[in-house]
N, C-alpha and C positions, 0 to 999 in steps of 0.2 A: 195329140202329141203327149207321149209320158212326162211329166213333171217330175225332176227332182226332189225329193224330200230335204229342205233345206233345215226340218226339224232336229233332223238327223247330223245334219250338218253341227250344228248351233251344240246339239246336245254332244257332240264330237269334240269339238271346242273347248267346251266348258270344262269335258271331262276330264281331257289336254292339262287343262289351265289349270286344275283343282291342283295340283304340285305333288302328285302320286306320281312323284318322279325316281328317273335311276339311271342306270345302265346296265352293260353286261357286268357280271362279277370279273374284279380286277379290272376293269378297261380304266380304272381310275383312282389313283390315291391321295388323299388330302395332303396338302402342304403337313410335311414334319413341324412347323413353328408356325402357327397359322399368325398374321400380322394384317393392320390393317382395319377398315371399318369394321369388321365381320372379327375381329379378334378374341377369340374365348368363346366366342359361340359355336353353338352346335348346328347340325344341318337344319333340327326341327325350328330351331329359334328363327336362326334365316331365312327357313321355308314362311315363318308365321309374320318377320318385318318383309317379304316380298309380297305375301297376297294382301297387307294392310295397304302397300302402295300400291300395288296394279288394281286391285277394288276403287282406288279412292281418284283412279283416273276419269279426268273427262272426256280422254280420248283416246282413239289408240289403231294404230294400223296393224292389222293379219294378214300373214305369207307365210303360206307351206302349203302342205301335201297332207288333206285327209281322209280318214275313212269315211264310206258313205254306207252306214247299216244296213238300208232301202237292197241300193243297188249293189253293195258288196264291190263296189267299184272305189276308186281314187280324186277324191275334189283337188284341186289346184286352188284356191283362191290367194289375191291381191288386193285386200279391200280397208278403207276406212271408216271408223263409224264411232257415232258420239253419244251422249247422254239425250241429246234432242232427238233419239231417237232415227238420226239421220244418217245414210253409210253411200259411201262411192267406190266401184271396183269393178274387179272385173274375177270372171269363174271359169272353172273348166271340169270337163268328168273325164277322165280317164286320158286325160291328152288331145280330147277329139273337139275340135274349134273351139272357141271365146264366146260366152255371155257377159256383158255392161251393165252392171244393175247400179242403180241409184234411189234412195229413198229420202224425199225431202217433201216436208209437210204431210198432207195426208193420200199421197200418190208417189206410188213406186212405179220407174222406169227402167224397162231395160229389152235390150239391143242384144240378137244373136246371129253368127255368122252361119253361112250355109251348113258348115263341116259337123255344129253344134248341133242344129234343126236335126240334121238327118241321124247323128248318131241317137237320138232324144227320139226320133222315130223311127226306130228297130221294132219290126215287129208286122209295121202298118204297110199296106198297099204302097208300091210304088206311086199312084196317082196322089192317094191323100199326103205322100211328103213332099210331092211334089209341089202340091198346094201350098202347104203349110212355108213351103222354101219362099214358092213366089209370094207371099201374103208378106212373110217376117225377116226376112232375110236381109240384113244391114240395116233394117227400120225400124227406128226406136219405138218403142210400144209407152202405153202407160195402163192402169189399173188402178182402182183405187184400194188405201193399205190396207181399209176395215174390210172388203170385200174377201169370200171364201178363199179364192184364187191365190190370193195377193198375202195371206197371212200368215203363211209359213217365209216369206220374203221379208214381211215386215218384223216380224221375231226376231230374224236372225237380225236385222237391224238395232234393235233393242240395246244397245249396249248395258243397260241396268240388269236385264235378264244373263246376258250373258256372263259378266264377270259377277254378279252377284250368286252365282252358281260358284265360286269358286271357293275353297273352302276345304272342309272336314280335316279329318288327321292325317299330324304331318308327323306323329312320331314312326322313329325309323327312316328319314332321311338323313341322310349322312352327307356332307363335304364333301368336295372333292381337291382335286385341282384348280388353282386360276387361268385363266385365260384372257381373251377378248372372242366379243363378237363383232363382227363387223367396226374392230378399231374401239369398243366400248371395252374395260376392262369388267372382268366376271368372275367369278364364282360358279363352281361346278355343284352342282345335286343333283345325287344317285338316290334310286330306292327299287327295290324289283316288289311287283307285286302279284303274287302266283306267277305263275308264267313270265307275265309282261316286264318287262326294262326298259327303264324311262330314264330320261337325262333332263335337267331343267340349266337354264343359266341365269344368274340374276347380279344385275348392276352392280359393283361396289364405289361407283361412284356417284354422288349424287340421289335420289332417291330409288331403295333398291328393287328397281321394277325389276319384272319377269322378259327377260331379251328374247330367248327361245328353249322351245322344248323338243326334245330326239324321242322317237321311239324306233331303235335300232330292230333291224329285220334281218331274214337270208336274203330277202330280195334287192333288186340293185337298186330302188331309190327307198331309204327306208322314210318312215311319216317325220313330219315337223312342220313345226309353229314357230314363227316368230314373230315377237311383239315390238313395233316401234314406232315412232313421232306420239310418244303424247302427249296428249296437251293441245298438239296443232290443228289446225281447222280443217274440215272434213270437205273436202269439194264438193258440198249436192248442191248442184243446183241444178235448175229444170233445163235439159237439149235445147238447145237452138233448131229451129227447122219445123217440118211439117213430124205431128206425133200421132201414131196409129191410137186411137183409145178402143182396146181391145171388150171395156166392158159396155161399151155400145153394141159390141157384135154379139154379144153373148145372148142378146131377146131379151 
């Protein structure tokens, strides 16, 4: 079965997070009188107090839609994950069935649906995905995190890796509009980078995390990230039930 590159993912992420943000030209103009926590400041200043707080998080939930370098395909994930190294969620490629991945101590677990297996087996024998269905299919696996298999899974767990990747220069991000996300009031930041148009949004109230980031497309669902609960506890904990240990099979 093809594996995901969830390196790819991780490095997607970050890239995301770094706040090489913007939009389209014109899709947004700063408040005339800017007022507020954020008053007098510039976009770069705000870009540089959002990545001090979202670095300085111990925790943090991700939801959107990203690029996957590998497969040139679309990730979906839904997932939590903390400094201890530990994440709970759920993933998808291109819309085609659910993987459950959990990493808690030194074993990552995770659970995928039929739809997932077989699109993850494009290529192979009808017989071997047929296998691969009946062996994995709705039954939680485990691995261990230090093991080959397991280590692009246990990365992207990483939350230290992850938002500690976050960073470089933020001159040239500009204000924009306020908002809300999700009922949180926001702050708009624009930045185009070659080509690319980015949008970030960042709390102004309370410490000013990174809520979500846009990357506007032609296509009908364009990419985004949003960041939220942190601080909150991470649900890993090990499946109840019978758990397949896939590095037993392995010889």
């Amino acid at each position: 079965m093809r594996r995901t590159s969830l390196v790819a993912l991780c490095l997607a992420a970050a890239a995301t997070a770094g706040l090489a943000t913007g939009c389209l030209p014109g899709d947004d103009k700063a408040d005339s009188k800017p007022k507020g926590p954020f008053a007098g400041l510039s976009g770069d200043q705000i870009a540089e107090r959002a990545m001090k707080a979202t670095t300085g998080a111990d925790s943090v939930r991700l939801k959107g839609r990203i690029s996957d370098e590998d497969s040139k395909g679309i990730i979906e994930l839904d997932m939590a994950l903390n400094r201890k190294g530990e994440c709970a969620g759920t993933m998808s490629m291109d819309g085609q069935g659910k993987a459950d991945l959990i990493k808690t101590g030194d074993v990552v677990y995770m659970k995928y649906d039929e739809e997932f297996l077989r699109a993850q087996s494009k290529g192979e024998s009808k017989a071997d995905a047929d296998a691969v269905v009946a062996m994995l299919a709705g039954k939680w696996t485990k691995m261990s995190a230090k093991g080959e298999d397991a280590k692009d899974l246990a990365n992207f767990c990483d939350l230290d890796s992850l938002l500690g990747d976050m960073g470089g220069d933020t001159a040239g991000t500009s204000r924009g509009k306020t908002t809300q996300v999700d009922g949180t009031p926001a702050i708009t930041l624009n930045e185009k980078d070659g080509k690319e148009h980015y949008k970030a949004y960042v709390a102004t109230e309370g410490k000013p995390y990174l809520l979500r980031i846009e990357k506007p497309s032609t296509g009908k669902d364009p990419e985004n990230l949003a960041f939220s609960d942190y601080g909150r506890p991470v649900p890993a904990k090990k499946p109840a039930g019978q758990i397949l240990d896939l590095d037993s099979l392995g010889g």
